[in-house]
MITI-710779 format. One record per residue: residue number from 1; residue in three letters; chain; x, y, z of N, C-alpha, C, O, CB in turn. Coordinates in nm, 3 decimals, decimal comma, always signed. Each point is the difference from the previous one (the first is absolute). Glycine has a CB too. Layout:
N
+-----+-----+---+---------+---------+---------+---------+----------+---------+---------+---------+---------+---------+---------+---------+---------+----------+---------+
|   k |   r | c |  n_east | n_north |    n_up | ca_east | ca_north |   ca_up |  c_east | c_north |    c_up |  o_east | o_north |    o_up | cb_east | cb_north |   cb_up |
+-----+-----+---+---------+---------+---------+---------+----------+---------+---------+---------+---------+---------+---------+---------+---------+----------+---------+
| NUM | ALA | A |       X |       Y |       Z |       X |        Y |       Z |       X |       Y |       Z |       X |       Y |       Z |       X |        Y |       Z |
...
+-----+-----+---+---------+---------+---------+---------+----------+---------+---------+---------+---------+---------+---------+---------+---------+----------+---------+
END
This chain:
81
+-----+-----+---+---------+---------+---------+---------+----------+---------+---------+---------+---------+---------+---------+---------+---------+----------+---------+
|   k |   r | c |  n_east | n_north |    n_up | ca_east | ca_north |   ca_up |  c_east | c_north |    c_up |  o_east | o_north |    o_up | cb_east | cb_north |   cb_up |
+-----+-----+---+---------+---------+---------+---------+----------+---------+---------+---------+---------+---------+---------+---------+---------+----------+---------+
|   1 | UNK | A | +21,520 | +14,573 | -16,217 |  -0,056 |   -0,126 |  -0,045 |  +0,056 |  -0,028 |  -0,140 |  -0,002 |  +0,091 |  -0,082 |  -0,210 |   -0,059 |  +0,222 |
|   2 | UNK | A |  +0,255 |  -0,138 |  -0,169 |  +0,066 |   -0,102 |  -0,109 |  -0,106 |  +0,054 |  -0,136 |  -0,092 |  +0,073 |  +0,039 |  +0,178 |   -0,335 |  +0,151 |
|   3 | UNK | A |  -0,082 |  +0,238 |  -0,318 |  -0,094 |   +0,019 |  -0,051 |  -0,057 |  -0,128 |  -0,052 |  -0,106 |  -0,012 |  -0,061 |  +0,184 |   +0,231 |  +0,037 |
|   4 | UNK | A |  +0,023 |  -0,334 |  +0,063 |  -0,083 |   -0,101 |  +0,007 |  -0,121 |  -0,008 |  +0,064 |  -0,116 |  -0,004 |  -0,041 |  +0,293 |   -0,068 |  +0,015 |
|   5 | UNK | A |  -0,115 |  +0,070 |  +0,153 |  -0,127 |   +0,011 |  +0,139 |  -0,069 |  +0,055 |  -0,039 |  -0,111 |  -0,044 |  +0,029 |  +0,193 |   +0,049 |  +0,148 |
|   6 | UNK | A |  -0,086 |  +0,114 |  -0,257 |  -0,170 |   +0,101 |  +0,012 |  -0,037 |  -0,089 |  -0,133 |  -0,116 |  -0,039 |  +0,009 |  +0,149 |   +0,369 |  +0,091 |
|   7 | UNK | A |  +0,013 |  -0,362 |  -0,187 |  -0,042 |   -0,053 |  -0,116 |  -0,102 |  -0,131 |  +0,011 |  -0,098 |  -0,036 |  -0,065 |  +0,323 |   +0,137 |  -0,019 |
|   8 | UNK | A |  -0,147 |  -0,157 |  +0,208 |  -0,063 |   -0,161 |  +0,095 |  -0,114 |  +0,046 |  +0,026 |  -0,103 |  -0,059 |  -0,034 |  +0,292 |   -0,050 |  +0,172 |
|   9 | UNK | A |  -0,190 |  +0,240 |  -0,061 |  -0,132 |   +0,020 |  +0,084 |  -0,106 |  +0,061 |  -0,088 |  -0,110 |  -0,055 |  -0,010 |  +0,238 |   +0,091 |  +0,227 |
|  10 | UNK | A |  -0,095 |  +0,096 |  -0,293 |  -0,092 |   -0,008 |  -0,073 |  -0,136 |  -0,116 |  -0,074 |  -0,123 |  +0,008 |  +0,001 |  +0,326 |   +0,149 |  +0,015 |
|  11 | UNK | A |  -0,109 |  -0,258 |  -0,074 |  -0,046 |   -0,096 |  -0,081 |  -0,053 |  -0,044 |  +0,146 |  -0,123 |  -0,010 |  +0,000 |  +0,282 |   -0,041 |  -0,252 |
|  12 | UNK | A |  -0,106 |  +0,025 |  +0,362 |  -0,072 |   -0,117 |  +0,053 |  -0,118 |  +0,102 |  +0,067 |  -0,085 |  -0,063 |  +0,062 |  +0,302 |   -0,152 |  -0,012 |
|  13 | UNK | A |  -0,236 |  +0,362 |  -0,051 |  -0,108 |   +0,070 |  +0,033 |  -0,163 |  -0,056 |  -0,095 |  -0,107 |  -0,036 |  +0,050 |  +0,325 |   +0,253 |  +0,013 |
|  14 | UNK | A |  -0,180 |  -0,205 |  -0,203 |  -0,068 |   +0,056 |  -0,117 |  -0,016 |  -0,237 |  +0,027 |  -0,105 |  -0,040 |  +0,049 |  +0,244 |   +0,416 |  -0,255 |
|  15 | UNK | A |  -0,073 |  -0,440 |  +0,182 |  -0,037 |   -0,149 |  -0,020 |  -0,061 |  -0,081 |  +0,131 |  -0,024 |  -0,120 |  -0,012 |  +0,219 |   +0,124 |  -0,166 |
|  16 | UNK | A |  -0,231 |  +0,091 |  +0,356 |  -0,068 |   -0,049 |  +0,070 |  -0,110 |  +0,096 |  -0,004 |  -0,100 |  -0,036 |  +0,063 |  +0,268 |   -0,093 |  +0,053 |
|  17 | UNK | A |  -0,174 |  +0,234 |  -0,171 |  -0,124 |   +0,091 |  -0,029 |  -0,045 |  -0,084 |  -0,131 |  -0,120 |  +0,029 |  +0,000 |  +0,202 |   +0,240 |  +0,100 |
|  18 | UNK | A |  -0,066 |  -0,349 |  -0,204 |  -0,068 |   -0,047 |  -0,069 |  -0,072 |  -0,152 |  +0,087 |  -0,115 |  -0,040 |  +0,022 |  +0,273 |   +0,184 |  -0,235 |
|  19 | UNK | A |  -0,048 |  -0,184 |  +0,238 |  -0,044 |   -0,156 |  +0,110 |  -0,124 |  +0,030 |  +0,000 |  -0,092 |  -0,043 |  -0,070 |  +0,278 |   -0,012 |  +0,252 |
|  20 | UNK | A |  -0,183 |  +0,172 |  -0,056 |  -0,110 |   +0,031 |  +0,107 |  -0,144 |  +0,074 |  -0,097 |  -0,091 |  +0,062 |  +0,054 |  +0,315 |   -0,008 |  +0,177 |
|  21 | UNK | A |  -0,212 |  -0,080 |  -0,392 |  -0,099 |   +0,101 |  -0,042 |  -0,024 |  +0,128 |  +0,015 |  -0,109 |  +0,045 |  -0,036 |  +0,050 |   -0,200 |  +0,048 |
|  22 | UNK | A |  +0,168 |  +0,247 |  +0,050 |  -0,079 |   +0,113 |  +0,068 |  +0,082 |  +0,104 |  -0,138 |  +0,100 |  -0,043 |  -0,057 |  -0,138 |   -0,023 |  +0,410 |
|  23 | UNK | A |  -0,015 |  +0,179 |  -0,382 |  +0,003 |   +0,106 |  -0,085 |  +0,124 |  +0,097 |  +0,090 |  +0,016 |  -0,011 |  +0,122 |  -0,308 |   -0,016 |  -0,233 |
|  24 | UNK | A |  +0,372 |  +0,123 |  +0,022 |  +0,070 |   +0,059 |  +0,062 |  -0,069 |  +0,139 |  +0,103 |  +0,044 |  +0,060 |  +0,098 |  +0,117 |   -0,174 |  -0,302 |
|  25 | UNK | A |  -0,292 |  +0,124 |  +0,121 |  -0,103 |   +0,076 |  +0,164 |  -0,013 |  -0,028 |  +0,072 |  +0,019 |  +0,085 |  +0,087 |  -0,115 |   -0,030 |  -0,128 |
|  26 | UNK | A |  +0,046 |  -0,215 |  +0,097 |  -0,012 |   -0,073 |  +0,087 |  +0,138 |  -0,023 |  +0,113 |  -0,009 |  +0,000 |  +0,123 |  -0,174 |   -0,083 |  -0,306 |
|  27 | UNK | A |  +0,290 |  +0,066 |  +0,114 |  +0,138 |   +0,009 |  +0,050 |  +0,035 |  +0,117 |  +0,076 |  +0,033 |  -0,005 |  +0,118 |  +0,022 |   -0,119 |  -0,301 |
|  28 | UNK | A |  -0,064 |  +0,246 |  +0,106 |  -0,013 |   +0,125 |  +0,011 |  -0,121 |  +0,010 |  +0,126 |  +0,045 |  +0,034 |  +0,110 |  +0,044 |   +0,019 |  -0,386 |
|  29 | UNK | A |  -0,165 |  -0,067 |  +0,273 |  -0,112 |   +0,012 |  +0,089 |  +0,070 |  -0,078 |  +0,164 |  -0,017 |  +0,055 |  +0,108 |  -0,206 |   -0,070 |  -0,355 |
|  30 | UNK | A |  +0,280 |  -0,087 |  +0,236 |  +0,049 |   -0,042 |  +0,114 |  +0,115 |  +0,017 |  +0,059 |  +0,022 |  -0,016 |  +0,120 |  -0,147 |   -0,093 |  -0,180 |
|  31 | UNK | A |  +0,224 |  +0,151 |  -0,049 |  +0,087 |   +0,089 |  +0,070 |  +0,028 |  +0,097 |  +0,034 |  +0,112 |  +0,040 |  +0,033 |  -0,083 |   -0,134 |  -0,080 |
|  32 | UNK | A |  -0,225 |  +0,202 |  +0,041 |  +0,023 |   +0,141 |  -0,011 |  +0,089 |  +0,073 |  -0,060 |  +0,069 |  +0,082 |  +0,061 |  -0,148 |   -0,117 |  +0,088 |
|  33 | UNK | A |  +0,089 |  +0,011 |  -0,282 |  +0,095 |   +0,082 |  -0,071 |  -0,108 |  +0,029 |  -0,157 |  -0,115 |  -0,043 |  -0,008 |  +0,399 |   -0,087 |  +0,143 |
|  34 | UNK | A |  -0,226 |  +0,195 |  -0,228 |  -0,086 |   +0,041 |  -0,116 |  +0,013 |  -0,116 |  -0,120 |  +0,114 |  +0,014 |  -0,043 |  -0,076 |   +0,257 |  +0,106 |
|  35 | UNK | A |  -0,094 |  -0,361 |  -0,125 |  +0,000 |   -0,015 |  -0,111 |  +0,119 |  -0,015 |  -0,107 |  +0,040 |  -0,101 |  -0,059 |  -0,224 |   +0,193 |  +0,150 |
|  36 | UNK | A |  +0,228 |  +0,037 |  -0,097 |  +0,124 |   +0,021 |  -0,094 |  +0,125 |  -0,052 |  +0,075 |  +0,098 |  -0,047 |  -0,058 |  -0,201 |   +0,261 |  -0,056 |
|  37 | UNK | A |  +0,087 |  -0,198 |  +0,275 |  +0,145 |   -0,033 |  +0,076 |  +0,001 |  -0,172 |  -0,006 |  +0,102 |  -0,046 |  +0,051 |  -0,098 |   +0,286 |  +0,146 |
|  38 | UNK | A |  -0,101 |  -0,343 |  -0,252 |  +0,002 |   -0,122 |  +0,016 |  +0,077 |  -0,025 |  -0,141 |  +0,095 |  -0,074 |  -0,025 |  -0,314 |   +0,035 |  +0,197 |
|  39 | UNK | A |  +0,129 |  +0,149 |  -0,276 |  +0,072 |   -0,008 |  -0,149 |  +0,115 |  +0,007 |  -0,013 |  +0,056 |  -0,080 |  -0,075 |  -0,199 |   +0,159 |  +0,001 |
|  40 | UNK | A |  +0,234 |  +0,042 |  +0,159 |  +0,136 |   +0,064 |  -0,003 |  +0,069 |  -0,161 |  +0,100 |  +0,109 |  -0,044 |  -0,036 |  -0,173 |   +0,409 |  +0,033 |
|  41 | UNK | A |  +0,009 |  -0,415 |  +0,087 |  +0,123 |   -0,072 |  +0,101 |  -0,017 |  -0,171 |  -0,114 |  +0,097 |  -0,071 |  -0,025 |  -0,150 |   +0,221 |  +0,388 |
|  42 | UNK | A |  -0,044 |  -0,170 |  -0,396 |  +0,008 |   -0,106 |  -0,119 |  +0,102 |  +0,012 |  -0,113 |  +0,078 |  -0,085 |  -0,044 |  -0,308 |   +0,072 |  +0,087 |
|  43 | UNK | A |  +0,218 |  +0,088 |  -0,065 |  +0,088 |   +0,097 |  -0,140 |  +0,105 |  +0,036 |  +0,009 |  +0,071 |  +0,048 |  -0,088 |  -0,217 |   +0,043 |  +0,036 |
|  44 | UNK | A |  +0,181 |  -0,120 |  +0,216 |  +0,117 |   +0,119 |  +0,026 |  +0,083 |  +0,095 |  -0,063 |  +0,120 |  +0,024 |  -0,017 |  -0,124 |   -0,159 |  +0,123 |
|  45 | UNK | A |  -0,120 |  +0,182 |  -0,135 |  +0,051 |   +0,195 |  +0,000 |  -0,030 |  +0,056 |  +0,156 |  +0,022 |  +0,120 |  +0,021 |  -0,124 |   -0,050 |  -0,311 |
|  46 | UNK | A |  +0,056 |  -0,151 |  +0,395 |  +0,021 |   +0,040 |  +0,147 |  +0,041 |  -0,092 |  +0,056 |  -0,064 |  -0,104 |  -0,013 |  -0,079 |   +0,241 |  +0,031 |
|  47 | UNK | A |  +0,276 |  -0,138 |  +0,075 |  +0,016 |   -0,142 |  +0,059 |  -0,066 |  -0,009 |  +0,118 |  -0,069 |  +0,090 |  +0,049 |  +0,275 |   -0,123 |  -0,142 |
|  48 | UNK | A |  -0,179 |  -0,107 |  +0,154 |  -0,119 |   -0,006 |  +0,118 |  +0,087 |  +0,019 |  +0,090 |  +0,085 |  -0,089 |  -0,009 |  -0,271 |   -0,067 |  -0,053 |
|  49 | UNK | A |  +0,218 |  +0,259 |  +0,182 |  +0,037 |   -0,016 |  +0,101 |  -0,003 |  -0,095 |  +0,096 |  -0,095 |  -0,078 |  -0,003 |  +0,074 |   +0,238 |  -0,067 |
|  50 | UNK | A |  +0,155 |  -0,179 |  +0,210 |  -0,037 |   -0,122 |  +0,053 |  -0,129 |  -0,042 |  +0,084 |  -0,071 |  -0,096 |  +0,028 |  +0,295 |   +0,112 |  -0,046 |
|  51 | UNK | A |  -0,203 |  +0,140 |  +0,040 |  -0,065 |   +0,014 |  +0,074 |  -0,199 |  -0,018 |  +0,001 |  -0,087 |  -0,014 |  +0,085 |  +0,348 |   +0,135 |  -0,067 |
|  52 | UNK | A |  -0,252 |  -0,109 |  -0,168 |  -0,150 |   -0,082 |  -0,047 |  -0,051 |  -0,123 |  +0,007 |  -0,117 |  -0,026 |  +0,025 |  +0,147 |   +0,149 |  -0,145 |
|  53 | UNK | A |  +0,054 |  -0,199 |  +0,098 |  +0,031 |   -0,185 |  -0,020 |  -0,070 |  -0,055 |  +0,053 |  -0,056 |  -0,101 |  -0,043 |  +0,245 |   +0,082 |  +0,036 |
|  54 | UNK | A |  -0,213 |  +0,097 |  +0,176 |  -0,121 |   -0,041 |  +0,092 |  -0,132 |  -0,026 |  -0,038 |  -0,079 |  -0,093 |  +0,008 |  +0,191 |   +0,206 |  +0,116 |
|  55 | UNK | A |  -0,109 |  -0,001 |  -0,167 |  -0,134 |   +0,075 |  -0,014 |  -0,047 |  -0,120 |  -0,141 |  -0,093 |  -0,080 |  +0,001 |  +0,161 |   +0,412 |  +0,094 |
|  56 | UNK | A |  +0,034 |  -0,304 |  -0,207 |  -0,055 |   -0,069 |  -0,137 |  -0,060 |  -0,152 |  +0,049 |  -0,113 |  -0,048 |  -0,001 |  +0,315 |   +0,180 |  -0,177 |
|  57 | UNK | A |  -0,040 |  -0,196 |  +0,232 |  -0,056 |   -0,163 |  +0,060 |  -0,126 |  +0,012 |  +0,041 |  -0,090 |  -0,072 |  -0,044 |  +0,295 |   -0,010 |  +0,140 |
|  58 | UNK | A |  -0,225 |  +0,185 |  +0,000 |  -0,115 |   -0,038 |  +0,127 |  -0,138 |  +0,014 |  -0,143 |  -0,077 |  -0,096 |  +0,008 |  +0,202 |   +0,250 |  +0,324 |
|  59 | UNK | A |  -0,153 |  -0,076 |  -0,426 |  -0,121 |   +0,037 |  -0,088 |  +0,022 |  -0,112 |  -0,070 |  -0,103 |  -0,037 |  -0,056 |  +0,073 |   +0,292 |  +0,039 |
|  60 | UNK | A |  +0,149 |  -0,342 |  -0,008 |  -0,060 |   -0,112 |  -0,054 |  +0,015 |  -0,145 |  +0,058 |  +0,036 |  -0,101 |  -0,059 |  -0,009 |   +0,244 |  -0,121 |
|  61 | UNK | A |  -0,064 |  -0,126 |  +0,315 |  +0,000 |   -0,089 |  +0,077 |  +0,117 |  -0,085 |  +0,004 |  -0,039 |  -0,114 |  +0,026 |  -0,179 |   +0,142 |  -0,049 |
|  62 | UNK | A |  +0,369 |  -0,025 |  +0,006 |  +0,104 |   -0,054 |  +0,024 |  +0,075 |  +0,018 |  +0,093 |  -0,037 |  +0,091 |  +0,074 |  +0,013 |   -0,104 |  -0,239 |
|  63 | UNK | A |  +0,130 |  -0,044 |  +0,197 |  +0,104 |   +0,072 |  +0,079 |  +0,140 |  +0,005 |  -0,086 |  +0,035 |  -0,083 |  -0,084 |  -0,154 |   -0,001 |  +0,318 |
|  64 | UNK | A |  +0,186 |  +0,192 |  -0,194 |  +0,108 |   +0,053 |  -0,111 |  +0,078 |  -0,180 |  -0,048 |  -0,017 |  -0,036 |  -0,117 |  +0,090 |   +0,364 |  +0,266 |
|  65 | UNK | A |  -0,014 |  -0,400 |  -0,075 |  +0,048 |   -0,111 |  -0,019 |  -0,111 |  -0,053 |  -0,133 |  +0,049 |  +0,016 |  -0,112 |  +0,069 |   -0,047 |  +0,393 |
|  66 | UNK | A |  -0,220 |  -0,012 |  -0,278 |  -0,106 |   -0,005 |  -0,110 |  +0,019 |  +0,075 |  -0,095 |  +0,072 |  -0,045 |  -0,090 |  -0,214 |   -0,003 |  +0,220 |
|  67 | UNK | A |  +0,106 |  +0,140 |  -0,141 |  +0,047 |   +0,122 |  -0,087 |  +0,091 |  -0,023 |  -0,075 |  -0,044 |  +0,007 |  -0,114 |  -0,006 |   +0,123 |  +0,250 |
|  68 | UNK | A |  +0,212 |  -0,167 |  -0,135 |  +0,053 |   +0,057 |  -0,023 |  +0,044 |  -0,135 |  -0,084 |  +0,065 |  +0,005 |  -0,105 |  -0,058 |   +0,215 |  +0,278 |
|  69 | UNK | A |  -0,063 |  -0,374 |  -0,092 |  +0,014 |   -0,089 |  -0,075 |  -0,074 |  -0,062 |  -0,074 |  +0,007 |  -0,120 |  -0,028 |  +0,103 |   +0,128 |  +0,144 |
|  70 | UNK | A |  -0,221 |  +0,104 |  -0,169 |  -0,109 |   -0,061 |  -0,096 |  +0,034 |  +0,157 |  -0,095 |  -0,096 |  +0,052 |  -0,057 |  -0,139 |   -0,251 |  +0,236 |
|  71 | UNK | A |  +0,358 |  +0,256 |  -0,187 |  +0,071 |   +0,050 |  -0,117 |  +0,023 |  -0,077 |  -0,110 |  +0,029 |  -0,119 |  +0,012 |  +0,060 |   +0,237 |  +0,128 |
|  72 | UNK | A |  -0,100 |  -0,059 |  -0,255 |  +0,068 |   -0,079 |  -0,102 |  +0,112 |  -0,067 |  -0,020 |  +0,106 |  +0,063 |  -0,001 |  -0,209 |   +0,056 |  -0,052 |
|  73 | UNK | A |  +0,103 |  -0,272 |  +0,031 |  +0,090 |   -0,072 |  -0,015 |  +0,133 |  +0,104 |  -0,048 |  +0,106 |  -0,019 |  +0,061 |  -0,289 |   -0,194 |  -0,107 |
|  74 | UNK | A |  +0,181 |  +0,301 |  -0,040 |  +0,142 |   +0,052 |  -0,076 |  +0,058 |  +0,081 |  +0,113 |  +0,102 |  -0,027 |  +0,064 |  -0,180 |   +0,052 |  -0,330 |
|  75 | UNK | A |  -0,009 |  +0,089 |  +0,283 |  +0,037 |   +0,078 |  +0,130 |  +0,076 |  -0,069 |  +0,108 |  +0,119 |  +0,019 |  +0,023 |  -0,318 |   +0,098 |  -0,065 |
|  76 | UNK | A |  +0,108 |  -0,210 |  +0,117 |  +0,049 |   -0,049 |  +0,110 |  +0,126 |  -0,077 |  -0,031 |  +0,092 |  +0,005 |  +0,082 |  -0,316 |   -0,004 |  +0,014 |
|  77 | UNK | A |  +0,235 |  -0,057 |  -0,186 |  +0,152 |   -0,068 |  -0,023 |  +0,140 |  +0,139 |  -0,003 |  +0,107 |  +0,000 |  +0,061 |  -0,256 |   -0,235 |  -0,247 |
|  78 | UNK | A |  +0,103 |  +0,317 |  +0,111 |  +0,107 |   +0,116 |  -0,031 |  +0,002 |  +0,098 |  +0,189 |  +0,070 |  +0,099 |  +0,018 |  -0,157 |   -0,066 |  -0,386 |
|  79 | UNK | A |  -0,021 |  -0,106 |  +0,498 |  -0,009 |   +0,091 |  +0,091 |  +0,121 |  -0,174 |  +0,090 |  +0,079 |  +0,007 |  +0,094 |  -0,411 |   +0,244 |  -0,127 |
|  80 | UNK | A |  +0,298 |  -0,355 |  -0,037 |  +0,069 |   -0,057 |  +0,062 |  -0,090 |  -0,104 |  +0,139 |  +0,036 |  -0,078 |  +0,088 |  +0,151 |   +0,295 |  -0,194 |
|  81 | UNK | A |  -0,310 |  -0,164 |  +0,060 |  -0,107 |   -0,063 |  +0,118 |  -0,046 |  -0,153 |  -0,077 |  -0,079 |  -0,077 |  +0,056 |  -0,045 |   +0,357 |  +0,050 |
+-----+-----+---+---------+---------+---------+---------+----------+---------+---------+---------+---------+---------+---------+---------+---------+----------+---------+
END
């Protein structure tokens, strides 16, 4: 993965987890994962596999197409979307 792309997704993790009000426990809580792993894939000091994308969209009610175009304006221009 590009480090654009994880850079896109991150931000667009951490800016539809604010949308939606929900805390990175709450996030954490719905994607069955810990707390710190919502901190680390925001932050990326962990990137998000593709294989997660599902899973993240589905906890915040999007579909990846959504997702990926309610990224930050800068990101998504440098991803070319």
């Amino acid at each position: 993965m590009s480090d654009a792309l994880a850079l896109a997704i991150a931000r667009a993790i951490r800016a539809e987890r604010h949308r939606l009000g929900l805390s990175q426990a709450e996030l954490a809580e719905r994607l069955d994962v810990s707390r710190s792993t919502v901190t680390h894939m925001e932050n990326m000091t962990r990137r998000v596999y593709a294989d997660e994308l599902g899973d993240i969209c589905a906890a915040l009610g999007l579909s990846l197409d959504e997702f990926l175009v309610r990224a930050p304006v800068e990101e998504r221009r440098k991803l070319g979307l």
